[in-house]
NUVORO-661014 format. One line per 8 residues: number of its first residue (from 1); for each residue z, x, y of N, C-alpha, C. Coordinates in nm, 4 decimals. Atoms other than C-alpha are relative to their C-alpha. Layout:
<sites>
NUM> Z:X:Y:Z:X:Y:Z:X:Y; ...;
</sites>
This chain:
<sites>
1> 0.0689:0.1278:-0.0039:1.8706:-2.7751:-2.8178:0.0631:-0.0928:-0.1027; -0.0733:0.1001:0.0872:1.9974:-3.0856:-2.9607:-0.0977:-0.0786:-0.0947; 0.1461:0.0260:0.0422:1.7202:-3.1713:-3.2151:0.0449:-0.0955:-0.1596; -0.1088:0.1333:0.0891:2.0229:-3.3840:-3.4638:-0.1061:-0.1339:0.0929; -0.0143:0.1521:-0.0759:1.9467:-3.6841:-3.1660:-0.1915:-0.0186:-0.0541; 0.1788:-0.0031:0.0320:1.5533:-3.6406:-3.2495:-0.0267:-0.0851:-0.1218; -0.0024:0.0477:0.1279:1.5705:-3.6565:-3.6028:0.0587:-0.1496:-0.0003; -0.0760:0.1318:-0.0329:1.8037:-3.9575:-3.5705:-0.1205:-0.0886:0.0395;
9> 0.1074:0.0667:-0.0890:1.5299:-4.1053:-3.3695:-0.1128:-0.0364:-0.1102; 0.1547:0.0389:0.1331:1.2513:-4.0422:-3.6256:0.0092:-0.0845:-0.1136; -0.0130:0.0955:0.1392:1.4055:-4.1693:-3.9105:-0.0222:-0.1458:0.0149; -0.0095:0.1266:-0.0886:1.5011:-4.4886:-3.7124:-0.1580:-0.0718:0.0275; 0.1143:0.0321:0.0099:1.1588:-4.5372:-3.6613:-0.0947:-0.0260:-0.1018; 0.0466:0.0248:0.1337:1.0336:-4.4716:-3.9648:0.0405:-0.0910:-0.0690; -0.0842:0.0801:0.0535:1.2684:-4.6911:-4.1389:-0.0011:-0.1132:0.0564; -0.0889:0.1251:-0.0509:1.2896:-5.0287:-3.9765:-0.0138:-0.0942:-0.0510;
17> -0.0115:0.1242:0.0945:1.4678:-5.2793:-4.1109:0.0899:-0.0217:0.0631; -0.0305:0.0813:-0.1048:1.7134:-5.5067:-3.9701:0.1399:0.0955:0.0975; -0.0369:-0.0891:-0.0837:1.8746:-5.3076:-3.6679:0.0260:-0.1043:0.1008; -0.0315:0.0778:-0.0646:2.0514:-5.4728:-3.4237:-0.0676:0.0359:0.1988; 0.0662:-0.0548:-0.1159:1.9340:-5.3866:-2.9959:0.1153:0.0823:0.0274; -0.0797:-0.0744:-0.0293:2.2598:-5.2260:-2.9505:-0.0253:0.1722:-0.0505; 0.0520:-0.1650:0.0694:2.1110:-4.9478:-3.2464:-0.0879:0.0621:0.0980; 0.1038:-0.0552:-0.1057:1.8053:-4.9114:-3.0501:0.0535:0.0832:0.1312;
25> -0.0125:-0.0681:-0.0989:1.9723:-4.8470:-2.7473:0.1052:0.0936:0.0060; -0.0253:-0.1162:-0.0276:2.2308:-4.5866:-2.8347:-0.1144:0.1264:-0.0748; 0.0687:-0.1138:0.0730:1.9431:-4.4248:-3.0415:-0.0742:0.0598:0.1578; 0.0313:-0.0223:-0.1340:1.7372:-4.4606:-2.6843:0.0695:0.0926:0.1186; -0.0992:-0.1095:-0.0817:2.0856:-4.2677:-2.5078:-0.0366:0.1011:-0.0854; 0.0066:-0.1343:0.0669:2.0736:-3.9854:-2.7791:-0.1544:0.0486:0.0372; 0.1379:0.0148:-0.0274:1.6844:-3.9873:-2.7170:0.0092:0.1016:0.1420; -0.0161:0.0088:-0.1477:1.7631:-3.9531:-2.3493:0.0844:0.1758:-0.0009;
33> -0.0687:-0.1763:0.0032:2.0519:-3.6577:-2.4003:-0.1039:0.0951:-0.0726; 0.0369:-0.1335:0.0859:1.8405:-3.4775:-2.6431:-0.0927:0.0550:0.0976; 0.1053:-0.0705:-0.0760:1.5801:-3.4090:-2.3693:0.0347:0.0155:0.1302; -0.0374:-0.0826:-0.1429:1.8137:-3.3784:-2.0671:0.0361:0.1299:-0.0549; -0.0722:-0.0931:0.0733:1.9838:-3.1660:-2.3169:-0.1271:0.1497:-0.0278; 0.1899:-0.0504:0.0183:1.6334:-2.9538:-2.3867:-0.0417:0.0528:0.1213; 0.0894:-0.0515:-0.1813:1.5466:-2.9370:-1.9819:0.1466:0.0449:0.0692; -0.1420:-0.0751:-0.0602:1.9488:-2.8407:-1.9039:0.0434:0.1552:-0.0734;
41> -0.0218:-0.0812:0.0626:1.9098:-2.5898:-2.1411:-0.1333:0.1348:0.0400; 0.1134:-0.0973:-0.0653:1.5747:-2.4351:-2.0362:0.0144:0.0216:0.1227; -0.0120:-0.0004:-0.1493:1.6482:-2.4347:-1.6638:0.1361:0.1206:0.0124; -0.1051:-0.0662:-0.0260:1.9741:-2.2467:-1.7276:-0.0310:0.1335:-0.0344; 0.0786:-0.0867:0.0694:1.7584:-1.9896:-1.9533:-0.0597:0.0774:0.1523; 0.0449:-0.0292:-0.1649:1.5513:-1.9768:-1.6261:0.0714:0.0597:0.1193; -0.0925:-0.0487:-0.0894:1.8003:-1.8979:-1.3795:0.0360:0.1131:-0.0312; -0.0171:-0.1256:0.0022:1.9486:-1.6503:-1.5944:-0.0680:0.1049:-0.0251;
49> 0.0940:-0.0491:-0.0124:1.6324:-1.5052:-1.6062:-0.0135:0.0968:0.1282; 0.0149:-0.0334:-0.1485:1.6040:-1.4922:-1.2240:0.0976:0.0529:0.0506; -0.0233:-0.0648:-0.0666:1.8825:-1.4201:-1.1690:0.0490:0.1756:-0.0245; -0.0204:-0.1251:-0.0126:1.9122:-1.1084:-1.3512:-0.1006:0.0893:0.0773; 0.1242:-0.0813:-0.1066:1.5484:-1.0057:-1.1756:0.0781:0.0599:0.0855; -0.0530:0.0341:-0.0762:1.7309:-1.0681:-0.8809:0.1173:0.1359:0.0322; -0.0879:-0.0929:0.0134:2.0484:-0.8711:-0.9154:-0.0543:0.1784:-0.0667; 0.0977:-0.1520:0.0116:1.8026:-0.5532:-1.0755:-0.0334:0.0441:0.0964;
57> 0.0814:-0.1174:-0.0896:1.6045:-0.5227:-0.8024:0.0351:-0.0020:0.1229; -0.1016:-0.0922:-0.0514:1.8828:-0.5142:-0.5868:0.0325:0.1472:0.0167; -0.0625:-0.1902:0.0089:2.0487:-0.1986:-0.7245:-0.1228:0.0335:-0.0157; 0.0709:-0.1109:-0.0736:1.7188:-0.0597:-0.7499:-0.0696:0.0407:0.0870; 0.0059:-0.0586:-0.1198:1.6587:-0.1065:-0.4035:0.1206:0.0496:0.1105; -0.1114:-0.1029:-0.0653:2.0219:0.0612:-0.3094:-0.0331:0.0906:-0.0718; 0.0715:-0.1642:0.0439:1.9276:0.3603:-0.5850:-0.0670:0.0741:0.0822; 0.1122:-0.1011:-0.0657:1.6089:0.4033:-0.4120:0.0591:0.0601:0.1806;
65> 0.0046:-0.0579:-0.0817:1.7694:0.3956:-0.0753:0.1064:0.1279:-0.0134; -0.0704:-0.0606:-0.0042:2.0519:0.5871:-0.1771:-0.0333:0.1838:0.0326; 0.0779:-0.1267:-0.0118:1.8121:0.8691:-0.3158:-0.0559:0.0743:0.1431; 0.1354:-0.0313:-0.1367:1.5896:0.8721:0.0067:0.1181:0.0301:0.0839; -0.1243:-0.0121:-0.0847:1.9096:0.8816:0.2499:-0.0188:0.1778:0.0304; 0.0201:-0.1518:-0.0470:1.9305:1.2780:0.2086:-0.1496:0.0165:0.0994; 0.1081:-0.0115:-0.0551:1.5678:1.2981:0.2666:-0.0184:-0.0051:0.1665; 0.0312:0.0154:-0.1618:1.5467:1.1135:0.6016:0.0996:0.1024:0.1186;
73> -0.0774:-0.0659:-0.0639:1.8352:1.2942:0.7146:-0.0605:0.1230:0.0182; 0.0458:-0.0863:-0.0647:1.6488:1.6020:0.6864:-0.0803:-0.0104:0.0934; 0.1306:0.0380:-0.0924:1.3200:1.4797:0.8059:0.0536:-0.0272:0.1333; 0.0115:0.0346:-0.1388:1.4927:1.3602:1.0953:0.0706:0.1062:0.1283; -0.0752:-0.1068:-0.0432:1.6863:1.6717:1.1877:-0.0900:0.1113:0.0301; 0.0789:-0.1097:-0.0574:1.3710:1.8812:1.1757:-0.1167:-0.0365:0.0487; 0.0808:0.0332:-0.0940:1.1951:1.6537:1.3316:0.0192:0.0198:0.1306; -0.0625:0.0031:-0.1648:1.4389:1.6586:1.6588:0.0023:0.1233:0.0142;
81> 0.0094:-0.1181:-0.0256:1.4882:2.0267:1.5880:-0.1539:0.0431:0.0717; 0.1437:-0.0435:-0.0324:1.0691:2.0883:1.6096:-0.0076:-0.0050:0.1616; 0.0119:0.0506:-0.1496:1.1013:1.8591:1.9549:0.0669:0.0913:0.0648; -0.1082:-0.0846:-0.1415:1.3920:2.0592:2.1071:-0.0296:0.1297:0.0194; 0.0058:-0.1281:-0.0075:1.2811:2.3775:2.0334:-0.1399:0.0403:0.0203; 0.1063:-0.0376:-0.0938:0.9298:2.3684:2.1123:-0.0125:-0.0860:0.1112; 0.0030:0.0444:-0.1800:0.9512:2.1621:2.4320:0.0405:0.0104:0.1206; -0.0783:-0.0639:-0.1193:1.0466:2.2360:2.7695:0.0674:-0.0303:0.0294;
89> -0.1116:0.0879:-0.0670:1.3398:2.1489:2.9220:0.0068:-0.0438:0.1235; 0.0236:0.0436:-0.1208:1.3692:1.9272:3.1414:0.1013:0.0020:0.0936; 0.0056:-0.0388:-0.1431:1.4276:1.9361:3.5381:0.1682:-0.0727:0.0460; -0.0728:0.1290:-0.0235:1.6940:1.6600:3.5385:0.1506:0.0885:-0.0822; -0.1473:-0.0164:0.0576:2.0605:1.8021:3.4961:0.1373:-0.0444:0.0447; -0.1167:0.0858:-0.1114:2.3738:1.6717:3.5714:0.1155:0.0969:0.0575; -0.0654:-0.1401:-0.0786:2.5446:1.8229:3.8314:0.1695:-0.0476:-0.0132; -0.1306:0.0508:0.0271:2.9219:1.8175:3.7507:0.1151:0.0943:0.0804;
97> -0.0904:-0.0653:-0.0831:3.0423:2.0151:4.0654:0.0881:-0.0838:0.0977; -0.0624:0.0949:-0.0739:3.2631:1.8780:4.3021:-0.0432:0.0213:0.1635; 0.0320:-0.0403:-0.0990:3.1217:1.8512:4.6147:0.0420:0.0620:0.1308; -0.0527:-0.0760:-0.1138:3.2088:2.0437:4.9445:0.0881:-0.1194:0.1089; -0.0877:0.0962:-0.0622:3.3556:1.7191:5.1369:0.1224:0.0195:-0.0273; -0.1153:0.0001:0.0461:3.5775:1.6646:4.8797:0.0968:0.0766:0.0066; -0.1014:-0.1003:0.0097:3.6928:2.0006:4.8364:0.0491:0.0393:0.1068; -0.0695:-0.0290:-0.1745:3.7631:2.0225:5.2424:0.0825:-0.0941:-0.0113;
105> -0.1329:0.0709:-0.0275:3.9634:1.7283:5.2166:0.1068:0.0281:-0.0805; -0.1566:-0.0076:0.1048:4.1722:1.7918:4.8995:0.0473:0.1752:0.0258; -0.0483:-0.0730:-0.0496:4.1956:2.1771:5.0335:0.0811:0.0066:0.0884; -0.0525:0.0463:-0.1098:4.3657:2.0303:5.3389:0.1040:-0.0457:-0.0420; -0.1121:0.0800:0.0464:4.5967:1.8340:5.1841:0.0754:0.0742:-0.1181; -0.0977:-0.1087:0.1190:4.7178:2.0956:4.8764:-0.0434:0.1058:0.0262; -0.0090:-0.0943:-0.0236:4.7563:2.4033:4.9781:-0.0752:0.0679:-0.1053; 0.0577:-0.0708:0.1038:4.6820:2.5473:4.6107:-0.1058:-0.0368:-0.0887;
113> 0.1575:0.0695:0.0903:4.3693:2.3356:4.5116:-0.0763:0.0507:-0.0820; 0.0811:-0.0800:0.1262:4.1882:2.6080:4.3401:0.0698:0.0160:-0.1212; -0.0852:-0.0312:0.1214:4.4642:2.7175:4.1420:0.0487:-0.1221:-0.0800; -0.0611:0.1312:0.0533:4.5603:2.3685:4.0668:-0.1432:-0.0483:-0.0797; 0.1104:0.0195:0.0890:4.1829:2.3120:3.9178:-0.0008:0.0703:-0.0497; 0.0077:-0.1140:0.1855:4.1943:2.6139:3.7122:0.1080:0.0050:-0.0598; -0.0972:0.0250:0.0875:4.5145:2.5202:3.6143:-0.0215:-0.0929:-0.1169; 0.0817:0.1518:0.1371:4.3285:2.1577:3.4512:-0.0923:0.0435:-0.0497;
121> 0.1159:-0.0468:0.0942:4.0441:2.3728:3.3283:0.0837:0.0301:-0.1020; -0.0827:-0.0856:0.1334:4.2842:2.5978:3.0793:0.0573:-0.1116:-0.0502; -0.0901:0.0290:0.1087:4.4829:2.3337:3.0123:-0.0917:-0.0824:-0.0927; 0.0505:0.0913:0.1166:4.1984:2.0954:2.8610:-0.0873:0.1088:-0.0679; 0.0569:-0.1299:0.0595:4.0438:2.4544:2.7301:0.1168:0.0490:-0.1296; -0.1053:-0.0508:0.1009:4.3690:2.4955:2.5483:0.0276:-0.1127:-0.0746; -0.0261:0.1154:0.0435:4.3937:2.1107:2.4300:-0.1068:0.0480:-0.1187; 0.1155:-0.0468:0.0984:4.0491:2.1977:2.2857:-0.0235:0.0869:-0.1077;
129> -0.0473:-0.1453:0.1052:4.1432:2.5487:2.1124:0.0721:-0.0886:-0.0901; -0.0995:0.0118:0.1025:4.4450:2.3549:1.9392:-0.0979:-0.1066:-0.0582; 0.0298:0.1584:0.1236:4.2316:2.0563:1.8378:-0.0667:0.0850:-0.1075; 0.0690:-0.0490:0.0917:4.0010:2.2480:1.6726:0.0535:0.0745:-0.1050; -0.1072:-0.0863:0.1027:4.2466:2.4681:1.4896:0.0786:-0.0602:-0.0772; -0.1089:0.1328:0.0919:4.4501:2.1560:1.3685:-0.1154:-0.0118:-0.0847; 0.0984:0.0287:0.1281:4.1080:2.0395:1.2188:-0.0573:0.1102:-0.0978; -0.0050:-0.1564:0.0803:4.0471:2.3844:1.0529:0.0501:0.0046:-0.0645;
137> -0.1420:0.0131:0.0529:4.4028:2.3595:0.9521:-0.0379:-0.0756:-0.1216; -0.0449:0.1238:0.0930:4.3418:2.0590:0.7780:-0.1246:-0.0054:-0.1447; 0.1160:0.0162:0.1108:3.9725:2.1403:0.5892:0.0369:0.1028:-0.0732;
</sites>
């Protein structure tokens, strides 16, 4: 706080004797700064007030979620576990055969159709073996 421009002020007052309007009115500017000076100074106080609140209770609402994070993860794993394993299963499956049309027409047309589908089973059965063994590899 600027509390020089004050004093200045008081004396000035106290004192008067012959003073020209020009005195008056830079005493009136110092007057003027000392109490923007006073309310620019408390407002900034303020802010950094707020905004450390602000920035606190932030991080300690990432802490708290951080903490809780494990938690839900269980809760929610033996929550779906509870569901899957005591409820029935349902009726609705997907059928991922190839139907009998098909396989009359593409039997017709390639002689070795079976062998040529259990040839693409092994091989994405063997894509699968190596992936998994690379990632093995690698932990």
């Amino acid at each position: 706080m600027e509390w020089g421009y004050l004093s200045e002020f008081w004396e000035a007052i106290t004192q008067v004797g012959d003073y020209t309007i020009a005195f008056f009115e830079s005493i009136g500017n110092a007057v003027a700064g000392a109490i923007g000076g006073l309310f620019s100074n408390l407002i900034h106080h303020f802010y950094d007030v707020f905004y450390f609140a602000t920035w606190f209770f932030e991080n300690l609402i990432d802490l708290i979620t951080s903490i809780f994070t494990p938690l839900t993860w269980i809760f929610n794993f033996l929550k779906g576990f509870k569901v899957g394993v005591f409820s029935t299963p349902t009726t609705e499956t997907i059928d991922w055969t190839i139907s009998e049309n098909i396989l009359e027409v593409f039997s017709d047309v390639f002689p070795y159709w079976n062998y040529f589908l259990w040839s693409i089973g092994a091989g994405f059965g063997i894509l699968v073996i190596f992936f998994v063994l690379k990632r093995l590899n690698q932990i």
